[in-house]
Every structure is written in structure tokens, then in C-alpha cells.
C-alpha positions in Angstrom: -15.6 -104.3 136.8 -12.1 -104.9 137.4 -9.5 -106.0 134.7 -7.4 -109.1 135.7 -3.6 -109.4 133.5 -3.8 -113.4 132.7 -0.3 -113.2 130.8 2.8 -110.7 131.4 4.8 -109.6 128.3 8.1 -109.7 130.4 8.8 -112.9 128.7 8.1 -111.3 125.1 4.6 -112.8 125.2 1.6 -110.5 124.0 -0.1 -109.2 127.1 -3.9 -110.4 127.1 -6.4 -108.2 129.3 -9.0 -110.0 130.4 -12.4 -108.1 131.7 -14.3 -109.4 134.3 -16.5 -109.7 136.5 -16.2 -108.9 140.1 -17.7 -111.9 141.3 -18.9 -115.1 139.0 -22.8 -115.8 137.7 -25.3 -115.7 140.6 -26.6 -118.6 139.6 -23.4 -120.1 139.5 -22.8 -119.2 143.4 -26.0 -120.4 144.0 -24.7 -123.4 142.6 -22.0 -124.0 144.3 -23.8 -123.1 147.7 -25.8 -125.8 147.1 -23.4 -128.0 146.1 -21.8 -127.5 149.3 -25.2 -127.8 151.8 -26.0 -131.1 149.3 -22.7 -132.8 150.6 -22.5 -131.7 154.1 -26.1 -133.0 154.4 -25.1 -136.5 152.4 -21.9 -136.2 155.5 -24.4 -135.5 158.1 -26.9 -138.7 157.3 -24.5 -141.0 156.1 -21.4 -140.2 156.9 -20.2 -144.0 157.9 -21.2 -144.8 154.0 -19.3 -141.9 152.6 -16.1 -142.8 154.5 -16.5 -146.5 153.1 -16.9 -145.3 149.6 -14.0 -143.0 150.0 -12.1 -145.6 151.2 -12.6 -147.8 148.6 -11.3 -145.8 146.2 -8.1 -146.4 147.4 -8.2 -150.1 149.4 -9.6 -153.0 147.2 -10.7 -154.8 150.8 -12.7 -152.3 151.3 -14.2 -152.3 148.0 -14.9 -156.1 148.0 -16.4 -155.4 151.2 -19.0 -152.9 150.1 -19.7 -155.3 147.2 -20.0 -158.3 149.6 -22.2 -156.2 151.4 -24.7 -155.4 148.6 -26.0 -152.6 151.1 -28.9 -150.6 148.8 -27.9 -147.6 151.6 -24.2 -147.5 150.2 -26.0 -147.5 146.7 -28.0 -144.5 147.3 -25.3 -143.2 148.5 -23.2 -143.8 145.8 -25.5 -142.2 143.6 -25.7 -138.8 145.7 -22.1 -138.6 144.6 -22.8 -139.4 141.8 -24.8 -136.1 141.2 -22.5 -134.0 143.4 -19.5 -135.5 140.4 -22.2 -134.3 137.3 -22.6 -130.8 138.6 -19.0 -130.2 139.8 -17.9 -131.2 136.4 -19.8 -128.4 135.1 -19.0 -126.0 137.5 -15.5 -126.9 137.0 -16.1 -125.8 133.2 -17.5 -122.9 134.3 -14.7 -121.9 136.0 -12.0 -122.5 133.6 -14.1 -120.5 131.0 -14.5 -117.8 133.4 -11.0 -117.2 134.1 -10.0 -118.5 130.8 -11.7 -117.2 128.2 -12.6 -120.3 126.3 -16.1 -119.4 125.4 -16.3 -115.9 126.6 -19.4 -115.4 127.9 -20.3 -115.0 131.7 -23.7 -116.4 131.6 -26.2 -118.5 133.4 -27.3 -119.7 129.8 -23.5 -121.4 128.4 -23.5 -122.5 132.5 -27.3 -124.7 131.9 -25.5 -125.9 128.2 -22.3 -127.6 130.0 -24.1 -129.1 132.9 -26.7 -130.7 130.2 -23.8 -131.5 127.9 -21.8 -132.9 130.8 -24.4 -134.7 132.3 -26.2 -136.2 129.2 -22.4 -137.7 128.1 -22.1 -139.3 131.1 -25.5 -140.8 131.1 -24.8 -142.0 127.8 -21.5 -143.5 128.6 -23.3 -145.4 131.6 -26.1 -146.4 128.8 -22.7 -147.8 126.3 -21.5 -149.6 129.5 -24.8 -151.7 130.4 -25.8 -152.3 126.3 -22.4 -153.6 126.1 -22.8 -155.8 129.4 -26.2 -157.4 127.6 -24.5 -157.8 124.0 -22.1 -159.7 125.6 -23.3 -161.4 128.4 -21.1 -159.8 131.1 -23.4 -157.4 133.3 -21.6 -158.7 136.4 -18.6 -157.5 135.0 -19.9 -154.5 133.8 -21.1 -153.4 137.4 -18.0 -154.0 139.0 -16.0 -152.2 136.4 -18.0 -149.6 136.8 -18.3 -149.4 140.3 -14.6 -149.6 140.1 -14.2 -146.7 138.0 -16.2 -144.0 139.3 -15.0 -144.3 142.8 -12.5 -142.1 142.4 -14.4 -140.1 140.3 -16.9 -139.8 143.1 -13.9 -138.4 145.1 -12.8 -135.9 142.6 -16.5 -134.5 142.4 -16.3 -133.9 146.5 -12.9 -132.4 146.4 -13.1 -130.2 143.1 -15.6 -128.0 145.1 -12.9 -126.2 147.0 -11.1 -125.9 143.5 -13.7 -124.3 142.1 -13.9 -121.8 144.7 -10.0 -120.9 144.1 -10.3 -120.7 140.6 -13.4 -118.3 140.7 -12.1 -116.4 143.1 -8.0 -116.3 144.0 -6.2 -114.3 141.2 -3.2 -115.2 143.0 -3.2 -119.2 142.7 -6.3 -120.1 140.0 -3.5 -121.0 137.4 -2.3 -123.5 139.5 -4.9 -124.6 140.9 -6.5 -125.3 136.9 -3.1 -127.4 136.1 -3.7 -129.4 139.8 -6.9 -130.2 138.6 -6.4 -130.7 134.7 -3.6 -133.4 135.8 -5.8 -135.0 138.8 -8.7 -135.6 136.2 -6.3 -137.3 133.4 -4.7 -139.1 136.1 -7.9 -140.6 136.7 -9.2 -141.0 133.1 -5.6 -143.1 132.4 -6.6 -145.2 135.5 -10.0 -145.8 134.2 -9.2 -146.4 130.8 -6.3 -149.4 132.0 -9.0 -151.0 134.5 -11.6 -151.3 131.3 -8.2 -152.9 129.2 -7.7 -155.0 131.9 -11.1 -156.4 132.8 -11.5 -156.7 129.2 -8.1 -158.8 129.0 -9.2 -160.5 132.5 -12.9 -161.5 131.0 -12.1 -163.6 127.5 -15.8 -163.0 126.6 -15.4 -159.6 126.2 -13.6 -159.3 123.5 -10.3 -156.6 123.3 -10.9 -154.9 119.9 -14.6 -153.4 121.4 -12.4 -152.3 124.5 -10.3 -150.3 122.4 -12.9 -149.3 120.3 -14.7 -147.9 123.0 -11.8 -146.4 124.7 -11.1 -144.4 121.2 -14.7 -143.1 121.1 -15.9 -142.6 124.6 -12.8 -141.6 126.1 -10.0 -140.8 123.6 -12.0 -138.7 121.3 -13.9 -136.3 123.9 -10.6 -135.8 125.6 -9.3 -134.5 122.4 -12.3 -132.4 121.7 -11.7 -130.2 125.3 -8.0 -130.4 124.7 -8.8 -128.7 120.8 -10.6 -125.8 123.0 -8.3 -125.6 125.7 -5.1 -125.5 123.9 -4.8 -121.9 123.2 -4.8 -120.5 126.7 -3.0 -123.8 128.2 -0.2 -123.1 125.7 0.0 -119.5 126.9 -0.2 -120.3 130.7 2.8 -122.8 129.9 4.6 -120.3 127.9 4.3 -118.0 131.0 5.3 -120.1 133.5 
């Protein structure tokens, strides 16, 4: 075992020991290694599909091309990243809770708890999306928002894998590399949150209150929720810094 100082008292802080383990969970490193052969064998079968949808994260053409298209390959493919997203999420957890604290427990079990917590969220979130597309007749809408959305989010999921790794493993940058990733991930949630206003403002069917509504519930309030756990060893890293 090996004891890693999180905080230094030069500043007048308490210093806070943390114990642990040499390496991470070995199911959580087989985890990862799989994430890592999933997506370099989505890259090696479709790799022309992968660069599209990465590229319409960032260029609406490109996006309105893919939807043009209507290609059920680029779907598939969309929904490979989709999974690689779900279980980077809950690596991503894992990490911060290894190196943080939050929870305190370095086990396969609280690792299997935030990938089914993560994952059944989103699913439900999708589920919110497509009910709210048949209340009010706007499913068209619905898809593209979505579609919209989670490209990024589909990025994110590819390039938190190398995050991960740096958290779980370099003592020397893992706080910096938790802030890069705690501010790409709101940047992202702010983006998605304005696109739902805006398609909501866009689409007069839809009306604005349940886009708020939603936003407070589905968005708002689970982002306050991690922010209640989190806000103990954020404020110390911060203090630190």
C-alpha cells in the first residue's frame, strides 16, 4: 500500500492522508481494457462513420448531412458510442472516488452501483425525451434534439478514456486532470441545456414552461446532487491550489 498526501498544510490547511491502493479495482482495469479494445475495434470497422460523427459535433453541414443521409450504419454506430459514453461515465466516477474519497470504498461492488445508476438515468432521460416527443406531437424534433445533444457527448465518452487513465494512475497531474474534465462536462451540459431552450423556443408546439421544467428536474437537480457530494474535496483542492 502506499500513502498518497492529497492536501499540503503549507497553506494552513489540515493535511489529509489518503491510503491507497497501488493500483485501482481489477475489475475496473479490466474495464477500462475493454473499453479501450471496444473503441479501437468500432475505429477499425467503421472508422469513416466515427470521423463523420465526430465531425458533426462540431460542423452543423456535417450533421445535416448524416441526417439527410439517414444511414442505419451511422446509427449503429452512433449507438456503439453511445455505450462506450455509459461506461466511461462510470469509470470516470470511479476514478474521482478513488483519488477522492467521496465514497471511500475501493470496490468492484460501489463500481457495478454507479455504472447501473449512471446508465439507468440516462436511459430514463432518453425515455422523458421520446414520452415528451408523443405528448406533444413533436418526435421529429425530439430526434434531432437529441441527436444534437449527445454528439458531443459521444466525444467526451471517447476522449475521457485517457482521463481516466491519468486520474487512476498520475499522482502528479490527476488534480488537474479532474478540474479539465469537471469543466469539459458542464461545458457540455450548459450547451445541451440552451439547445433544448432553444428548440423549445424554435418549435411553438412545444411549450417553454415543460422545457424549463424538465431542465430543473433532469438536469439542474442531478447536477446539484454530485455537486452536494463533491463539494468537500473540490473545496479543498481549490483551497490548495
Amino acid at each position: 500500500m502506499e500513502f498518497i498526501e492529497l492536501f499540503s498544510d503549507s497553506k494552513g490547511i489540515d493535511t489529509v492522508s489518503k491510503e491507497l491502493p497501488v493500483f485501482p479495482n481489477f475489475f475496473v482495469l479490466i474495464s477500462i481494457l475493454f473499453s479501450l479494445l471496444f473503441f479501437a475495434w468500432i475505429i477499425n470497422n467503421y472508422r469513416t462513420h466515427v470521423k463523420k460523427i465526430f465531425s458533426a459535433s462540431l460542423n452543423e453541414k456535417v450533421k445535416l448531412s448524416i441526417e439527410r443521409e439517414d444511414s442505419e450504419t451511422i446509427k449503429k454506430v452512433g449507438v456503439y458510442l453511445n455505450i462506450l459514453y455509459f461506461i466511461s461515465l462510470g469509470l470516470l466516477f470511479y476514478a474521482m472516488d478513488y483519488r477522492f474519497q467521496i465514497v471511500g470504498s475501493n470496490s468492484f461492488f460501489n463500481f457495478v452501483v454507479a455504472n447501473v445508476l449512471i446508465t439507468s438515468f440516462l436511459i430514463v432521460k432518453y425515455g422523458v425525451h421520446y414520452f415528451l416527443g408523443w405528448v406533444f406531437d413533436t418526435k421529429l424534433l425530439t430526434f434531432n434534439y437529441l441527436n444534437d445533444s449527445y454528439y458531443k457527448f459521444k466525444v467526451f465518452g471517447v476522449l475521457a478514456i485517457p482521463m481516466i487513465l491519468l486520474i487512476l494512475f498520475s499522482n502528479q497531474l490527476f488534480y488537474y486532470v479532474s478540474l479539465l474534465c469537471v469543466l469539459i462536462f458542464s461545458l457540455l451540459w450548459l450547451l445541451k441545456c440552451y439547445k433544448g431552450l432553444l428548440y423549445s423556443y424554435q418549435f411553438k408546439r412545444f411549450p417553454i414552461f415543460y422545457a424549463i421544467l424538465y431542465i430543473c428536474t433532469l438536469e439542474i437537480l442531478p447536477i446539484i446532487l454530485i455537486g452536494n457530494v463533491l463539494i468537500t474535496p473540490l473545496h479543498k483542492f481549490i483551497l490548495n491550489l
